[in-house]
KESE-844618 format. One line per 5 residues: number of its first residue (from 0); their letters; for each residue x, y, z of C-alpha. Coordinates in pm, whole numbers. Last residue first. Layout:
<nodes>
NUM) a) X,Y,Z; ...
</nodes>
This chain:
<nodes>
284) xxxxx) -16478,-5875,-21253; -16462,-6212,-21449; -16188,-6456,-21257; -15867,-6475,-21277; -15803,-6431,-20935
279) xxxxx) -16114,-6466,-20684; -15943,-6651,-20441; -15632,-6437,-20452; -15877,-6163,-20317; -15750,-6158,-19952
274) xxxxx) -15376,-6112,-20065; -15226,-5989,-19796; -15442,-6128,-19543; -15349,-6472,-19702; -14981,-6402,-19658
269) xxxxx) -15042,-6255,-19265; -15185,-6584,-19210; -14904,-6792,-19328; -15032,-7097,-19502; -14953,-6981,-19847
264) xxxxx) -15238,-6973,-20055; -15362,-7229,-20332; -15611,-7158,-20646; -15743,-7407,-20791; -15913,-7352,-21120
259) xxxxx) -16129,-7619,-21339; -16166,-7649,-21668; -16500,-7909,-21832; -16491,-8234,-22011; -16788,-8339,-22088
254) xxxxx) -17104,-8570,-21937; -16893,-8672,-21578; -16698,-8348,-21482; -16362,-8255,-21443; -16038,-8125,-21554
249) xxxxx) -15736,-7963,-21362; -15581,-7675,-21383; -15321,-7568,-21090; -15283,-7218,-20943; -15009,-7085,-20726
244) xxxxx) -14903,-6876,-20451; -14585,-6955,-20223; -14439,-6729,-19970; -14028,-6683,-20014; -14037,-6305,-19889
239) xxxxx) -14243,-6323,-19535; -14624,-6151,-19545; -14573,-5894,-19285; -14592,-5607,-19528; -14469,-5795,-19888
234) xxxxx) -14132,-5890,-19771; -13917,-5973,-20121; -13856,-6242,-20349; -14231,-6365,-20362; -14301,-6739,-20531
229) xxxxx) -14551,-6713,-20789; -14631,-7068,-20883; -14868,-7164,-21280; -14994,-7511,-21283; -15152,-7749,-21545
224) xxxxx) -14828,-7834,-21659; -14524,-7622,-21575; -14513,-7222,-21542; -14252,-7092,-21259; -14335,-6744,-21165
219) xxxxx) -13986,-6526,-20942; -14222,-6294,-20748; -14165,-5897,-20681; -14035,-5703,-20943; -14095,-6054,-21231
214) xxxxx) -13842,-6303,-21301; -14034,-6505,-21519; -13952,-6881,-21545; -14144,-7137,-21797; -14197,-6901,-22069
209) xxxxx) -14566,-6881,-22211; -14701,-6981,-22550; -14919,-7227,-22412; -14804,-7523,-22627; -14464,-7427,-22437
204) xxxxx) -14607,-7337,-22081; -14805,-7698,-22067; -15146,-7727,-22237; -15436,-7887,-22067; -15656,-8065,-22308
199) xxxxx) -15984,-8059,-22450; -15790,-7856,-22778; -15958,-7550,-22861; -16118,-7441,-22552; -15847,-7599,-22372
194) xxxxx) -15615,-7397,-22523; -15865,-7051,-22483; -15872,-7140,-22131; -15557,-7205,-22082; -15479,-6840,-22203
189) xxxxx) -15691,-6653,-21972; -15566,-6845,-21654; -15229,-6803,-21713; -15286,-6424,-21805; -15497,-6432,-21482
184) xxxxx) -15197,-6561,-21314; -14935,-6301,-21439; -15164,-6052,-21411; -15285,-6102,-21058; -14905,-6118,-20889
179) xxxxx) -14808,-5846,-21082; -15107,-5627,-20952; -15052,-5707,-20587; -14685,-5649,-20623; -14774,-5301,-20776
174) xxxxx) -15037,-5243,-20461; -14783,-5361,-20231; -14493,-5160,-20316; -14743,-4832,-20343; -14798,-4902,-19971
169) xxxxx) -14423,-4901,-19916; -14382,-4618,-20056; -14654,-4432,-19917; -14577,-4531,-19551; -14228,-4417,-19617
164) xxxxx) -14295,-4105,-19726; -14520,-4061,-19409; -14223,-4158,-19219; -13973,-3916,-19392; -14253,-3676,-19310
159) xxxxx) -14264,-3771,-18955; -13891,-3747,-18877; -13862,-3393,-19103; -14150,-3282,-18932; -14012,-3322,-18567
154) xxxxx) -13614,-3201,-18649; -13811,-2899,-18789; -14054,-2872,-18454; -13731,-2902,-18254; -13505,-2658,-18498
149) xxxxx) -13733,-2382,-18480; -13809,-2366,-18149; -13438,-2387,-18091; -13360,-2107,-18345; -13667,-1835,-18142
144) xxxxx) -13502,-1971,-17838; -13175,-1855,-17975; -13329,-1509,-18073; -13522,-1431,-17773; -13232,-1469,-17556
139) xxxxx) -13015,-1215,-17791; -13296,-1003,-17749; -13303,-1000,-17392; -13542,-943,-17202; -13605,-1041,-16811
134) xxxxx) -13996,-1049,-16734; -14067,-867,-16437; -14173,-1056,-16159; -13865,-1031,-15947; -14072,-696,-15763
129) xxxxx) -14407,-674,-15891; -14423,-442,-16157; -14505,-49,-16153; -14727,114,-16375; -14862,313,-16087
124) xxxxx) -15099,-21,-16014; -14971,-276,-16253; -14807,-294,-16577; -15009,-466,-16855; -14791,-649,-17099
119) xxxxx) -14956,-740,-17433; -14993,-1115,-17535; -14987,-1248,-17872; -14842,-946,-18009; -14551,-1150,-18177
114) xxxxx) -14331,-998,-17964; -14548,-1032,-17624; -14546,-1401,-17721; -14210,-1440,-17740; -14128,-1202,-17438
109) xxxxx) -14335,-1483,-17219; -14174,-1756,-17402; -13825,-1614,-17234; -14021,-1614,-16889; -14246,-1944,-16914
104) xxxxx) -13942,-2124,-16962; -14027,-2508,-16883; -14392,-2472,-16950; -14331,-2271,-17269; -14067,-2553,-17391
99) xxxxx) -14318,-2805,-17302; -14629,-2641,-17463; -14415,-2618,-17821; -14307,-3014,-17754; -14698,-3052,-17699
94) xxxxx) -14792,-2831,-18008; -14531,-2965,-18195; -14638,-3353,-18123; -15045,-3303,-18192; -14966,-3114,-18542
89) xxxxx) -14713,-3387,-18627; -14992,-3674,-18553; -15246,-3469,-18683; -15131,-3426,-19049; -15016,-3810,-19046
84) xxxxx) -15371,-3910,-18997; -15491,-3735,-19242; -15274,-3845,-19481; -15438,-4179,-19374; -15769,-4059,-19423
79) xxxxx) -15698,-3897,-19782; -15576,-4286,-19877; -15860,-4447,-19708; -16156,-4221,-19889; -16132,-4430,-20262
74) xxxxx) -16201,-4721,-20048; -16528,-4584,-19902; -16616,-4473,-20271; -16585,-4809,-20383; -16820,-4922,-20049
69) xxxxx) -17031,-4671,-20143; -17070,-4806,-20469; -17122,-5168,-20366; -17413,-5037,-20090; -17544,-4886,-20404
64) xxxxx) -17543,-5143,-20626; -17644,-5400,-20358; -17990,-5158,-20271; -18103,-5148,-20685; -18096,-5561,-20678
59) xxxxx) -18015,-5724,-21026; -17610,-5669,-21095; -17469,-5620,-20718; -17729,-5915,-20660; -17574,-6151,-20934
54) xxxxx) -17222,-6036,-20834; -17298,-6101,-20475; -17453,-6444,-20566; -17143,-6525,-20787; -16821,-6453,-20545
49) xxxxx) -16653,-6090,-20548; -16957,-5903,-20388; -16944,-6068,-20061; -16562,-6002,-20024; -16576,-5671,-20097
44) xxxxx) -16761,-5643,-19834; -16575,-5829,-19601; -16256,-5645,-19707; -16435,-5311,-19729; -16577,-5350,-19360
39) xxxxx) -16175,-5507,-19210; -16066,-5202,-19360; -16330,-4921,-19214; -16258,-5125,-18826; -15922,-5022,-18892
34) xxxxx) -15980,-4713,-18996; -16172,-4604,-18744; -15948,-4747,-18497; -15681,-4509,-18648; -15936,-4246,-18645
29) xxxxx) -15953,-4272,-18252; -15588,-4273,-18215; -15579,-3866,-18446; -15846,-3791,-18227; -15699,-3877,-17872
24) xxxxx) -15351,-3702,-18054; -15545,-3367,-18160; -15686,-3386,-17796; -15336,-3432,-17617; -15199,-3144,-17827
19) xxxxx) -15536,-2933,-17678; -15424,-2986,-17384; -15035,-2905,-17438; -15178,-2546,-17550; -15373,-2492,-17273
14) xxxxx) -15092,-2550,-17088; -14921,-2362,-17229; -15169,-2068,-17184; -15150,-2155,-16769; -14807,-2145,-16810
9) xxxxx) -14742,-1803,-16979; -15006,-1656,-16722; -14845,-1834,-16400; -14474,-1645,-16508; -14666,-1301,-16558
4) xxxxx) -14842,-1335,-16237; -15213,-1410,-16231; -15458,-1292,-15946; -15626,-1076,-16209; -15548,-1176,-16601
</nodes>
């Protein structure tokens, strides 16, 4: 490059390098809100189709079958999004902690890049360098910043894929608890029905053929009555372990008898975000 010294060339492509870093993160941010705003969509969504006019139109009207399907296929996205996410995240951090060690020793990264042909040294006029420009070599230099290199961006995706590994873990934790916490009250829910079906009655856990305690992964479920309680014994996200779900049967109406459901979330916000659907529990799907 004319008008550039060895040491300003190095820095100049670092810096380059810690730009672009800085762009990878801006995009990796700007998906986050993406997916954000992509969640909150699905839950709404989801939402309207879960209750009796959305099924009806999701069943009758050609446009709700195909927003619902993209909406499935929206969901089905999330998971590849947020491994996205992760991908960037270490990309953007070792080329910025890559652009700071060039920035800092723009000489020894200078011979790095000329090694791996990156960059090819041009003397100047009578192939002569300027004096104290010259780069100073040393293999033995070369090689520990070669193992430093190394070890930062290994140190860096060891961190973030013990993070991501966490993520996954704990997001396959809620989806099991999720599940256990619908079976066990839709099996409830399902077999009072058929008792009452038979008998005009509600049963309690005996005539219903159910034991009163279940430890289960994630709840400890308590069956009395006309009610069926799922308290949690562990954190679910930021929904607190000792929350209280349940569902009591009751009977109404004034010509005959008829079943009704009522389902009851914790009052904790973060609880009733967790389980958005709980409303819907037990119901046909």
């Amino acid at each position: 490059m004319n008008g550039f010294t060895p040491v300003r060339t190095v820095r100049t492509l670092f810096a380059v390098v810690a730009l672009f870093g800085m762009f990878i993160l801006f995009m990796e941010r700007a998906l986050g809100v993406v997916l954000v705003m992509a969640r909150q969509m699905l839950d709404l969504g989801f939402a309207r189709y879960g209750n009796f006019t959305g099924k009806f139109a999701a069943k009758n009207f050609a446009e709700d079958k195909k927003l619902l399907s993209m909406l499935q296929e929206m969901k089905d996205l999330l998971p590849m999004a947020d491994t996205a996410m992760t991908l960037l995240l270490i990309l953007s951090v070792a080329l910025m902690v890559v652009a700071l060690v060039g920035l800092a020793l723009p000489r020894q990264m200078g011979h790095v890049l000329v090694a791996i042909k990156l960059l090819k040294w041009v003397p100047g006029e009578g192939g002569e360098t300027e004096p104290g420009e010259q780069f100073a070599f040393s293999r033995e230099t070369l090689k520990k910043m070669g193992i430093a290199v190394g070890a930062i961006l290994a140190i860096v995706l060891l961190v973030f894929g013990i993070r991501g590994c966490m993520l996954v873990s704990s997001a396959h934790a809620q989806e099991a608890a999720l599940q256990e916490l619908d079976r066990h009250m839709s099996v409830y829910m399902a077999t009072q029905r058929a008792f009452f079906k038979n008998n005009k009655a509600i049963g309690n856990a005996k005539q219903l053929g159910l034991d009163t305690l279940v430890n289960g992964d994630y709840y400890t479920f308590t069956v009395g009555r006309g009610h069926i309680a799922a308290e949690s014994k562990v954190d679910l996200g930021n929904c607190p372990a000792g929350s209280r779900w349940s569902v009591s049967a009751a009977t109404g109406g004034f010509i005959s008898k008829e079943l009704k459901f009522y389902r009851i979330l914790p009052k904790n916000l973060e609880c009733q975000k967790f389980t958005s659907n709980f409303k819907r529990v037990g119901q046909d799907r």
